[in-house]
C-alpha positions in Angstrom: 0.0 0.0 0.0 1.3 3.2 -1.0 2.1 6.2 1.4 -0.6 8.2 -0.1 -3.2 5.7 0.2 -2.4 5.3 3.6 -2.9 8.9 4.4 -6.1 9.2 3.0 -7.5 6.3 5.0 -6.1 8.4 8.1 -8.1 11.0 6.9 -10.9 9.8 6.6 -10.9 7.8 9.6 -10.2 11.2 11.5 -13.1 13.0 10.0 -15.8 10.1 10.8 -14.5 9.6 14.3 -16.8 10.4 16.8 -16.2 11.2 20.1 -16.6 9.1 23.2 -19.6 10.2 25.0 -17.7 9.4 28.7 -14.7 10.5 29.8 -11.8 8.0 30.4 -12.5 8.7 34.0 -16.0 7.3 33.6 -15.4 4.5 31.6 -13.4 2.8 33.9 -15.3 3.4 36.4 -18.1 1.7 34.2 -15.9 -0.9 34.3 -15.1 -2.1 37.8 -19.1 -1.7 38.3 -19.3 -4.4 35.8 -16.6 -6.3 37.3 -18.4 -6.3 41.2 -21.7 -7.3 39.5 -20.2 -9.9 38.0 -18.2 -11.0 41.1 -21.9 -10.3 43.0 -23.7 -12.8 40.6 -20.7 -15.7 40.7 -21.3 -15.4 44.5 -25.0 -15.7 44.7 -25.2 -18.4 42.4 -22.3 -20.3 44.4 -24.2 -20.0 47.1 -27.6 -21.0 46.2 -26.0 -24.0 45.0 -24.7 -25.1 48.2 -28.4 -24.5 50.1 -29.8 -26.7 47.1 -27.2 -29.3 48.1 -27.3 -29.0 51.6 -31.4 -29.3 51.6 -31.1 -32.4 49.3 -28.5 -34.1 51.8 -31.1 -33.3 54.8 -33.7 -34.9 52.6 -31.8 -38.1 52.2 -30.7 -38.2 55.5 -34.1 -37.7 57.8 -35.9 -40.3 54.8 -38.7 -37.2 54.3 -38.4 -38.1 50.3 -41.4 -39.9 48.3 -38.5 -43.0 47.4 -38.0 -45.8 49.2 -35.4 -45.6 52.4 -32.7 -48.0 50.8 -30.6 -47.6 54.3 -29.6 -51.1 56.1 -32.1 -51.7 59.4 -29.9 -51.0 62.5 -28.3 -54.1 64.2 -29.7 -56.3 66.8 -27.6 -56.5 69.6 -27.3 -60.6 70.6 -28.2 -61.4 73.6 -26.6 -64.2 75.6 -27.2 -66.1 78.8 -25.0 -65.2 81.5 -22.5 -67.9 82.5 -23.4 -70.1 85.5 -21.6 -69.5 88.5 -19.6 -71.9 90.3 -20.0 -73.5 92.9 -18.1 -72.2 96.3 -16.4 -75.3 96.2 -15.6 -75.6 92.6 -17.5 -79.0 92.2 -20.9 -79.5 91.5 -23.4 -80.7 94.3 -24.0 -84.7 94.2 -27.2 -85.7 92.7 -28.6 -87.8 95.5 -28.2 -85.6 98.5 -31.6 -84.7 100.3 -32.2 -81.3 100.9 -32.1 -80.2 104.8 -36.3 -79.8 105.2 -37.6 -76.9 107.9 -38.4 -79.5 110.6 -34.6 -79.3 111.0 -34.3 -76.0 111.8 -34.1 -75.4 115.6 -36.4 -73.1 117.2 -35.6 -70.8 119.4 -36.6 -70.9 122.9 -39.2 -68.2 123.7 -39.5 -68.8 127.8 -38.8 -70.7 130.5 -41.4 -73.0 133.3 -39.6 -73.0 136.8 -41.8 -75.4 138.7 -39.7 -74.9 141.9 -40.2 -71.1 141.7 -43.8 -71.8 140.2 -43.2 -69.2 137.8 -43.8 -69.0 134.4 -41.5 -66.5 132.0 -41.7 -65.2 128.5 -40.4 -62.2 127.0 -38.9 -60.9 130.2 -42.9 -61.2 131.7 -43.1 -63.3 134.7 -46.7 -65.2 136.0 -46.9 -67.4 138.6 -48.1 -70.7 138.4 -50.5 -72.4 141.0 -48.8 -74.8 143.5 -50.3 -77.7 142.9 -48.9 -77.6 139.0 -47.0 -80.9 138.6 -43.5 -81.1 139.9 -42.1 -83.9 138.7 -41.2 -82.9 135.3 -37.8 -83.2 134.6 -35.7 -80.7 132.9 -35.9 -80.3 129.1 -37.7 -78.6 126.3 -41.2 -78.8 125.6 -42.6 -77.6 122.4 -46.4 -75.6 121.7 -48.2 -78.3 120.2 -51.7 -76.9 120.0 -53.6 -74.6 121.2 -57.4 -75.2 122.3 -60.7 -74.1 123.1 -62.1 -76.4 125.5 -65.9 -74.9 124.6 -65.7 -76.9 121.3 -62.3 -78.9 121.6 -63.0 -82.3 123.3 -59.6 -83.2 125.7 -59.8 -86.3 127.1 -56.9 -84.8 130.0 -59.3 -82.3 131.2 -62.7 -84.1 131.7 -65.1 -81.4 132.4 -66.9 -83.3 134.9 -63.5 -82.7 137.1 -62.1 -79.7 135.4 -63.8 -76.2 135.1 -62.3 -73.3 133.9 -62.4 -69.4 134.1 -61.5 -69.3 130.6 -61.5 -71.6 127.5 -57.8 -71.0 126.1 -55.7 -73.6 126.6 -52.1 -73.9 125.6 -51.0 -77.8 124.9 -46.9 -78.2 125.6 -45.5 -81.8 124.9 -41.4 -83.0 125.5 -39.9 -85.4 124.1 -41.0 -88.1 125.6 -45.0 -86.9 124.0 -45.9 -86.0 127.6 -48.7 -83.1 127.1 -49.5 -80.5 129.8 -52.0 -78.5 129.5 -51.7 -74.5 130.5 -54.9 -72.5 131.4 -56.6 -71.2 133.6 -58.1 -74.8 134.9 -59.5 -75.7 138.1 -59.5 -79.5 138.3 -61.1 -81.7 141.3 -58.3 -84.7 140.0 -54.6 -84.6 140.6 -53.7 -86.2 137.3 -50.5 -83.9 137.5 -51.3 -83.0 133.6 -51.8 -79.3 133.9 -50.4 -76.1 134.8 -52.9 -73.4 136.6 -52.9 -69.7 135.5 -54.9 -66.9 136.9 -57.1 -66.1 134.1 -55.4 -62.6 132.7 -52.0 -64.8 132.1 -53.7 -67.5 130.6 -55.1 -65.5 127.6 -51.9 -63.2 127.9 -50.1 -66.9 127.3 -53.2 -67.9 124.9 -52.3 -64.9 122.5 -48.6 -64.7 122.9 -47.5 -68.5 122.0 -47.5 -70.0 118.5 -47.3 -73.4 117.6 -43.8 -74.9 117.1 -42.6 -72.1 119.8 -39.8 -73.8 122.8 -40.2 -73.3 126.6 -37.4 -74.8 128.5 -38.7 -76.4 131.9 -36.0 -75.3 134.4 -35.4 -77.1 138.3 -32.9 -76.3 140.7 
């Protein structure tokens, strides 16, 4: 291209120019406004992508979506039997051997009969007994064997043709030997030596207080 050609474009170029409408000032500042929209919009979006995420992994997490909850179910814990304990010995009982029944058990002695002090005590309470209560009895336990109402109780040891008494209550001891005596408050015409006489206040103290099974030791001197 020749030199004058080239001028003549330049020329022209020069005469159709038209002049920027903003300053230089402005148009940069144009610019970085474009730049912090820009910036503005990459962050919104960035972040409305990670709610959309974030709400989609809740979803899947609490099982609130319409599809099926393909998690495994949680594990059953096994349970298992707790190991026998041994023995305090270390070897097992023997098969054969009889358990100890509650007839073996001792009972405990509740009161004592003092037929030389003709007195009669239980649970630190002492009653005296009538004099003519037998004597003979030697010393030993005797045992509450029964105790009776003589108004419908038939006791072939206290006829009531010989025997009358202020009260019905009567307590039945037996020893070893399955010697009864009979303790009431009896008044008997016989001396059969088979009863012990209480006034009638200790006779239904002794009435409600004894149990049968309950020990009195018969004491001498």
């Amino acid at each position: 291209m020749s030199d004058e050609l080239t001028r003549a474009l330049r020329e022209l170029a020069a005469q159709n120019e038209t002049p920027p409408t903003v300053a230089g000032a402005g148009i940069r500042g144009l610019a970085a406004r474009r730049t912090r929209r820009r910036r503005t919009t990459l962050a919104l979006g960035t972040g409305a992508a990670a709610l959309a995420l974030a709400a989609v992994a809740l979803t899947l997490n609490t099982g609130t979506g319409t599809g099926t909850d393909h998690r495994p179910p949680a594990a059953t814990p096994h349970l298992t039997s707790p190991a026998p304990s041994p023995s305090a010995s270390g070897s097992p009982a023997p098969s054969g051997s009889p358990s100890p029944s509650v007839s073996a058990v001792p009972t405990a002695i509740i009161g004592t009969v003092d037929f030389e002090k003709h007195t009669l005590t239980i649970d630190g309470r002492t009653v005296p007994i009538a004099a003519d209560s037998p004597t003979l009895l030697s010393a030993g336990v005797m045992t509450v064997t029964a105790k009776l109402n003589l108004e419908r109780d038939s006791v072939a040891a206290l006829p009531k043709a010989t025997c009358k008494t202020a009260d019905p209550h009567v307590v039945e001891l037996r020893d070893t030997g399955r010697t009864s005596i009979y303790v009431g408050a009896l008044s008997c015409s016989d001396d059969s030596g088979a009863r012990i006489r209480l006034g009638t206040k200790d006779a239904v103290w002794l009435y409600s207080r004894v149990q049968p099974g309950d020990n009195i030791l018969v004491v001498t001197s």
